[in-house]
N, C-alpha and C positions, 0 to 999 in steps of 0.2 A: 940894908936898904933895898927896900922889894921893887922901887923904881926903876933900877933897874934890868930887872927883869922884865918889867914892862916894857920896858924902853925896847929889848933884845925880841918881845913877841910882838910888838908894831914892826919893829925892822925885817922880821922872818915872814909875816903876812903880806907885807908890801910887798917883798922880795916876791913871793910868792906869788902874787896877782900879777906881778909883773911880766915875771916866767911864762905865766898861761898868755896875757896879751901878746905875746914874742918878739914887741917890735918898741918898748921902749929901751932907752938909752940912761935914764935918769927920772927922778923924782924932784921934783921942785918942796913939796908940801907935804903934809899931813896934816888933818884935823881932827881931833878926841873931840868925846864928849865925854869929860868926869864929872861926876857928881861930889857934891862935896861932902857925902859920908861917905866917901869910896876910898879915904885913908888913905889917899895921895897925897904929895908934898907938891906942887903943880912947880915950882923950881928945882927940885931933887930931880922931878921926872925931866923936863929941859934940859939941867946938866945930864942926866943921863943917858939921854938922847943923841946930845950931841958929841958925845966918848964915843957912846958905838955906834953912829954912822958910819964914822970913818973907815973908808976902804971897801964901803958898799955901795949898792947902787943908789943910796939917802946921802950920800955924801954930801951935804951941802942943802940937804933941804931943811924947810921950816917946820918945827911941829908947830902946831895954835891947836891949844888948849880950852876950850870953851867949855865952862864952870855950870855943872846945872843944880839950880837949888835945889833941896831936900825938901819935898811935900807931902802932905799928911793929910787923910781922911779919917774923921771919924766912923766908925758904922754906927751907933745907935744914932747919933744927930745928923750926919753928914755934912759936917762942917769941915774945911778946909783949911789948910792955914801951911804958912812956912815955919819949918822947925828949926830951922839953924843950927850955929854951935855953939858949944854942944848942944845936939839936938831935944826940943821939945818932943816929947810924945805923947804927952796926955794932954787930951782937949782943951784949948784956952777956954771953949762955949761953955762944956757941961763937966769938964773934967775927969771923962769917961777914959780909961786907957785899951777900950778896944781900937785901936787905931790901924789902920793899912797904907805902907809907903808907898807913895806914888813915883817918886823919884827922888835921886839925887844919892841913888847906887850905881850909875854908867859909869862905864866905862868900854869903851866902844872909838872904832873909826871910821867915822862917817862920810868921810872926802879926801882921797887922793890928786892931786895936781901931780900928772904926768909932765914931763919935758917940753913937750909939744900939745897937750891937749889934758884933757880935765875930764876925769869918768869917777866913778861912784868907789869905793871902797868895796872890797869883798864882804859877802854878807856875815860871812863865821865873822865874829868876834872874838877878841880876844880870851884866852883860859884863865886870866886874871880878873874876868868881869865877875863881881861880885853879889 
């Protein structure tokens, strides 16, 4: 289960950003951005989360999870569209499969909520981001 793996490089970046501000105490939050072909279980990742907080400085905090669709461009039409799952890739318009993913490979953490006050997530990203 690679979730949690994920789970342990959320936990070590936070920690991390932490370290460098020097003056928190705790974490309330976390917020991802997974996309939905990023091959996460969005409840494997939750329970996993919540095993290895414990006894760090997340102890107690929320991860939220926010799902980003999987989209698609064509290049010879440049038509758009949601691929879903399992994903579409060749154009519903002209059924070209030169296609380019716009998203819904993140995975990413966009918002930390500190103890006392709320600042931005480090910018690296996670080594899991696909």
């Amino acid at each position: 289960m690679h979730e949690m793996s994920i789970a342990l490089a959320v936990i070590d970046q936070v920690t991390e950003a932490a370290e460098r501000a020097g003056d928190v105490t705790a974490v309330r939050s976390v917020r991802l951005q997974v996309g939905e072909l990023a091959g996460v279980v969005p409840e494997a990742l939750t329970f996993s989360f919540e095993l290895a907080r414990a006894g760090t400085l997340l102890e107690g905090a929320e991860l939220v999870a926010d799902t980003v669709p999987g989209r698609a461009r064509c290049a010879p039409c440049d038509h758009e569209w949601a691929v879903g799952m399992p994903p579409r890739l060749n154009c519903p318009r002209c059924r070209g499969a030169t296609t380019d993913l716009l998203s819904g490979r993140e995975l990413r953490i966009v918002q930390v909520r500190w103890a006392d006050r709320t600042a931005s997530a480090p910018t690296r990203e996670p080594s899991e981001e696909r």
